[in-house]
N, C-alpha and C positions, 0 to 999 in steps of 0.2 A: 691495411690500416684505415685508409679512408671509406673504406665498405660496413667497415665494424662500429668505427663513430655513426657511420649512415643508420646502421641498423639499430645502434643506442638511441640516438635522437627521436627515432621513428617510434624506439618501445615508449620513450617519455612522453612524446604526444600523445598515443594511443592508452595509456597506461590509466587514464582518467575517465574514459569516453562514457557517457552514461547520456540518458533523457528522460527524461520526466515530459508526460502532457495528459490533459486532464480534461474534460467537459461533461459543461453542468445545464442544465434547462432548465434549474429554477436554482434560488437561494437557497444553498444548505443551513445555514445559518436556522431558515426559521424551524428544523428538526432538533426539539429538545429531548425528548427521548428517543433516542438508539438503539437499535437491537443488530449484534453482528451473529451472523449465523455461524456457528460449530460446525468446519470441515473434521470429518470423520479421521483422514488422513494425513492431518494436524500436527507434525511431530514436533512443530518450533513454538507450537502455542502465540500463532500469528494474530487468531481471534481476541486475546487476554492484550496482548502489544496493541491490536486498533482498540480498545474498550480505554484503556491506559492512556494514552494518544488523544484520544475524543474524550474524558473526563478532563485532561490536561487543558482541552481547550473549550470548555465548560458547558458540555453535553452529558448530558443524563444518560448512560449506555452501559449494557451489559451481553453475556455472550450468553450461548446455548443452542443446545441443536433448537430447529426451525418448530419444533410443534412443542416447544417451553417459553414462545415468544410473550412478552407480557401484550396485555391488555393496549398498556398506556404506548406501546410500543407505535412512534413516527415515521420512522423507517427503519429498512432491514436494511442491512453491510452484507455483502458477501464478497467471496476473495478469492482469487486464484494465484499460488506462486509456484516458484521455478527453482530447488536450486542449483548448483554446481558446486564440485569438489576439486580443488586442485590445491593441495596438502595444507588444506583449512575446507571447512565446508561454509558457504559464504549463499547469501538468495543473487541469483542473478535477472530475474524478472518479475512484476509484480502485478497483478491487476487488482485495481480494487471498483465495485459495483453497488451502487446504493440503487434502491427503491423508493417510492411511496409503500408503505406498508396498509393502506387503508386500500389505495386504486391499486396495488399492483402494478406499477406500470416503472419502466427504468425513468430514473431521474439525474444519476452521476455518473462519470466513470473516471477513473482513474490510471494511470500506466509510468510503469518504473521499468527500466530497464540496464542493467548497466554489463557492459561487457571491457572489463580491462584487468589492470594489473595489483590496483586499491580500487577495495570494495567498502562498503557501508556496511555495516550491522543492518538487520532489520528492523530492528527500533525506529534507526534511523530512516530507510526506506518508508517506511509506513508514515514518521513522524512526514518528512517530504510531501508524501502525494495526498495525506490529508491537510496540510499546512496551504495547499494549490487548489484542494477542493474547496475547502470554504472560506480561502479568500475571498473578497466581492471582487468581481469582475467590473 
């Protein structure tokens, strides 16, 4: 009996476990237009969720593979996720990577990760780690 409470308590604590950490070398802030680049093998339409995200918090941004990037474009997004399946399909890791789009050079990153029992949407993921990026520090 008291081994079973042990092992409940244990899943309660664990059940939530996630982190978030993010850094940044300049203000995001001052990138008004956006360009996230189109992973090919995109099936949750994670690009359209950061485009959504980043208009939401009143950046000029749109998606498409890398050689439709616009003109006006300040920097590039790009992303890597993760998911897992356990009788939901649910993201359990997320990177995200900004540029300078003019030097080329990295300027953000960002990192999600959550491993438990309650998961997030990726909305909500995404909403997270850019909500961290262009905070001011």
């Amino acid at each position: 009996m008291k081994s079973s409470l042990f092992v409940l308590a244990a899943l309660a604590l664990l059940g939530g476990c996630s982190s978030l950490s993010a850094r940044k070398v300049v203000d995001l802030k001052r990138y008004k237009h956006v360009y996230v680049e189109h992973r090919l093998a995109d099936n949750h339409r994670i690009d359209e969720q950061i485009v959504a995200e980043l208009k939401s918090l009143g950046c000029d941004a749109s998606c498409g593979v890398l050689t439709m990037k616009p003109d006006n474009a300040e920097a590039i997004v790009s992303y890597d996720d993760r998911w897992a399946w356990d009788f939901k399909n649910y993201i359990i890791e997320f990177r995200l990577f900004v540029r300078d789009a003019r030097a080329d050079k990295p300027v953000a990153e960002g990192y999600y990760h959550q491993a438990g029992l309650t998961t997030k949407s990726s909305e909500q993921v995404v909403h997270h780690v850019l909500t961290e990026l262009l905070n001011p520090s």
